[in-house]
Backbone as a ProteinNet text record, in pm:
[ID]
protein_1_A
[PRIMARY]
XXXXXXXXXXXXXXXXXXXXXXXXXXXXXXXXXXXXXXXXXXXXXXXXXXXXXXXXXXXXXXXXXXXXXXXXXXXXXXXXXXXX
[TERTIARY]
-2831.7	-2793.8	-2690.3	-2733.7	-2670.7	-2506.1	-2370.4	-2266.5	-2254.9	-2255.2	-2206.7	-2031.3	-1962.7	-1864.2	-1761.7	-1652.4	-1635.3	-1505.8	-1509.1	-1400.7	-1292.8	-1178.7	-1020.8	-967.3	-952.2	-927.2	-819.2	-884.2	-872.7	-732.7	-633.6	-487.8	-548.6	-650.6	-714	-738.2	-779	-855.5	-759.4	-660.2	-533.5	-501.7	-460.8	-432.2	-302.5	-264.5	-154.3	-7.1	-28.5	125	165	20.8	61.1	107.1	29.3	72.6	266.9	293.5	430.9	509.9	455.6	570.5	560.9	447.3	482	574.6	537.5	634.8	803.3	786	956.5	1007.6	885.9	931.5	967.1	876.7	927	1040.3	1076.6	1199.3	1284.6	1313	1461	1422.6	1331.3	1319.3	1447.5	1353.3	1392.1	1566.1	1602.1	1739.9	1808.3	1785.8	1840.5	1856.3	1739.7	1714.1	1851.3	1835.6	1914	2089.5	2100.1	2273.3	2294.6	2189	2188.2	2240.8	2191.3	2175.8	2109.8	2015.2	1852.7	1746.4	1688.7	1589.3	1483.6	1363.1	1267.2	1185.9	1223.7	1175.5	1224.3	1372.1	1461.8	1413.7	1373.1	1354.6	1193.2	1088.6	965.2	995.4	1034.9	1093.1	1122.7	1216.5	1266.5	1193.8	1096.2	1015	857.6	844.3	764.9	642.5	632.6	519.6	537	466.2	437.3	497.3	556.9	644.1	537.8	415.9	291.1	296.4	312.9	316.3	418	528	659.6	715	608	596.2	519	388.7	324.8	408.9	426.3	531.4	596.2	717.9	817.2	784	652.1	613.6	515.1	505.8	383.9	279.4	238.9	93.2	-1.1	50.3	-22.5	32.1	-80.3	-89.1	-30.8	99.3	144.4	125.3	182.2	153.1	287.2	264.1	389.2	452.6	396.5	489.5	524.9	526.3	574.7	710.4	691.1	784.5	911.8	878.8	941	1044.2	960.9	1046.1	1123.5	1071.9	1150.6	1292.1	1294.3	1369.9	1516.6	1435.6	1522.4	1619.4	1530.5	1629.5	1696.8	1680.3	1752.6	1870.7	1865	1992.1	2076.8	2012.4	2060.7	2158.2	2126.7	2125.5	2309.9	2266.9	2359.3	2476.8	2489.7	2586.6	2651.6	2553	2657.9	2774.1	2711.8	2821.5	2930.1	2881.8	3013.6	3146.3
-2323.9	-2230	-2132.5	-2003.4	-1912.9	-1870.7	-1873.7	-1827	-1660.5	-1649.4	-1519.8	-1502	-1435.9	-1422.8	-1339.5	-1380.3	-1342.9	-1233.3	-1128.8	-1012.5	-1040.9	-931.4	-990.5	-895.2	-944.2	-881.2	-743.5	-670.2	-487.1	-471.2	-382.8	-360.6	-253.2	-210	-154.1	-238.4	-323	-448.4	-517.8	-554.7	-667.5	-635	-758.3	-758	-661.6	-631.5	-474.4	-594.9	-687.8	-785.3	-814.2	-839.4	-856.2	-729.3	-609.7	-487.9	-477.8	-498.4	-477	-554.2	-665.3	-752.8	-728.8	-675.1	-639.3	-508.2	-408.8	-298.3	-307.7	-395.8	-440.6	-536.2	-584.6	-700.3	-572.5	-463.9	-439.2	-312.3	-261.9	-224.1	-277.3	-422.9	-496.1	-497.2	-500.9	-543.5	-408	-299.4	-171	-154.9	-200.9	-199.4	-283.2	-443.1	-480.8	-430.3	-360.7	-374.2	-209	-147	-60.2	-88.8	-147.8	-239.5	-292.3	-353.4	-398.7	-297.2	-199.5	-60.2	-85.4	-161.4	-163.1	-68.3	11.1	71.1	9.5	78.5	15.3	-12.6	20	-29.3	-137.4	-163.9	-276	-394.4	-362.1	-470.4	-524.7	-434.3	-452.7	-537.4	-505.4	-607.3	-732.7	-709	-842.2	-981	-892.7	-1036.3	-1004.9	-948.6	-931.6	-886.5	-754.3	-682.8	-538.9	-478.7	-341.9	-263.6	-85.5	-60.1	7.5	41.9	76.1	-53.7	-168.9	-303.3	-337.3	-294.9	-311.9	-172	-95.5	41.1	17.6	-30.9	-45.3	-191.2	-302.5	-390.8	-322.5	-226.3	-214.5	-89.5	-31.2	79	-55.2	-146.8	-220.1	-246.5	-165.6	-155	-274	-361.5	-470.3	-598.4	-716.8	-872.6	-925.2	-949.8	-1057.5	-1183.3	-1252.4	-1371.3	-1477.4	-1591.9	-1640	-1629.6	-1620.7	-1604.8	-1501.2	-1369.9	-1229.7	-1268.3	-1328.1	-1365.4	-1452.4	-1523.3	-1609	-1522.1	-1478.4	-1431.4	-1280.8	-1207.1	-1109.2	-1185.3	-1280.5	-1316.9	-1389.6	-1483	-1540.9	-1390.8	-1274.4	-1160.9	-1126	-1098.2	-1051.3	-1126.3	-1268.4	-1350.8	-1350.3	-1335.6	-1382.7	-1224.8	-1121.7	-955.1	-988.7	-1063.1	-1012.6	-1152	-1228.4	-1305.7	-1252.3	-1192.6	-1087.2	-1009.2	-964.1	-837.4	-935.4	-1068.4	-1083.5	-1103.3
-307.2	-204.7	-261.2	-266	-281.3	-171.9	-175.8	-100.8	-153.6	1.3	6.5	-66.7	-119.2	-185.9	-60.7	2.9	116.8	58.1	215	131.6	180.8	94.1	97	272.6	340.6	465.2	399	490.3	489.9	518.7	494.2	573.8	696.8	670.7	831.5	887.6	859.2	966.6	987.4	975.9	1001.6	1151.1	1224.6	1308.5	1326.6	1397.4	1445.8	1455	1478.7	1472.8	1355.7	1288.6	1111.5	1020.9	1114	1005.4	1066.2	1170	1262.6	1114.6	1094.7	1030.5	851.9	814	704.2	683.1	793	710.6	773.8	859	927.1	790.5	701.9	608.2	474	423.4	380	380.6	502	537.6	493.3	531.9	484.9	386.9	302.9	144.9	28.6	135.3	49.7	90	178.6	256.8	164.2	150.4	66	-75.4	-123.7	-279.3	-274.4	-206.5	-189.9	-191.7	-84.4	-109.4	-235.2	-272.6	-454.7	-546.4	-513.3	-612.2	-722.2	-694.5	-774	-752.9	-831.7	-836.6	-823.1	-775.4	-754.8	-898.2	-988.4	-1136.5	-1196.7	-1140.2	-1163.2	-1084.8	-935.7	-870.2	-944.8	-932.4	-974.9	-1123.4	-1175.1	-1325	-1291.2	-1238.7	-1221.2	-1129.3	-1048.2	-973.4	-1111.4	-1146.2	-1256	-1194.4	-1118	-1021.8	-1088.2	-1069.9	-1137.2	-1005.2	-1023	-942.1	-806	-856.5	-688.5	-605.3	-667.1	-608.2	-515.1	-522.3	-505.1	-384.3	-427.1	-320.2	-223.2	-217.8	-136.5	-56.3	-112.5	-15.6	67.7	-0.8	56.1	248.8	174.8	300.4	388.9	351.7	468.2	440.9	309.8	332.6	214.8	197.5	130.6	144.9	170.6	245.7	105.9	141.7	61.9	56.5	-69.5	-132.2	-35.7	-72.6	-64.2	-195	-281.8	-405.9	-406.2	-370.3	-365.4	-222.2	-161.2	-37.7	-112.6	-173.2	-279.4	-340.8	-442.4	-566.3	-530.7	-416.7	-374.7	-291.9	-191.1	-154.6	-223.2	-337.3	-452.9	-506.4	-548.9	-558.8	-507.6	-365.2	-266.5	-258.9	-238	-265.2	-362.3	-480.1	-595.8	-602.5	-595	-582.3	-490.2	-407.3	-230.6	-253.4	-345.9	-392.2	-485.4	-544.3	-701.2	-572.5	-483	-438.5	-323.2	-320.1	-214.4	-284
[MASK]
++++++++++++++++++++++++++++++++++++++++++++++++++++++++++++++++++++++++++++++++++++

């Protein structure tokens, strides 16, 4: 039996609560990475994502990983302890 090979759900097609929480997710992303005074080439380095990757997060428009949730957050902390 042949499987159909199924597709990666659309950011058009996402439910409208899920698109709400990605670009509210990456708002604070860019907010934090900003208080950092990290560039977005610095941050993209450092979780090890290329910087369209790290652009498109930060505006909403791509279904993250938990490992992208991960390793941006580990920054964000790690970033927001340097400055206290």
């Amino acid at each position: 039996m042949i499987r159909k090979k199924q597709k990666k759900p659309r950011y058009k097609d996402m439910d409208p609560a899920a698109k709400k929480f990605l670009t509210n997710y990456g708002k604070r992303i860019r907010q934090k990475r900003k208080k950092c005074k990290k560039t977005i080439t610095q941050m993209a380095a450092a979780i090890n994502s290329d910087i369209s990757r790290l652009s498109r997060i930060e505006n909403g428009k791509i279904n993250l990983t938990i490992n992208d949730i991960y390793l941006l957050d580990k920054q964000m902390d790690e970033c927001l302890q340097k400055n206290i």
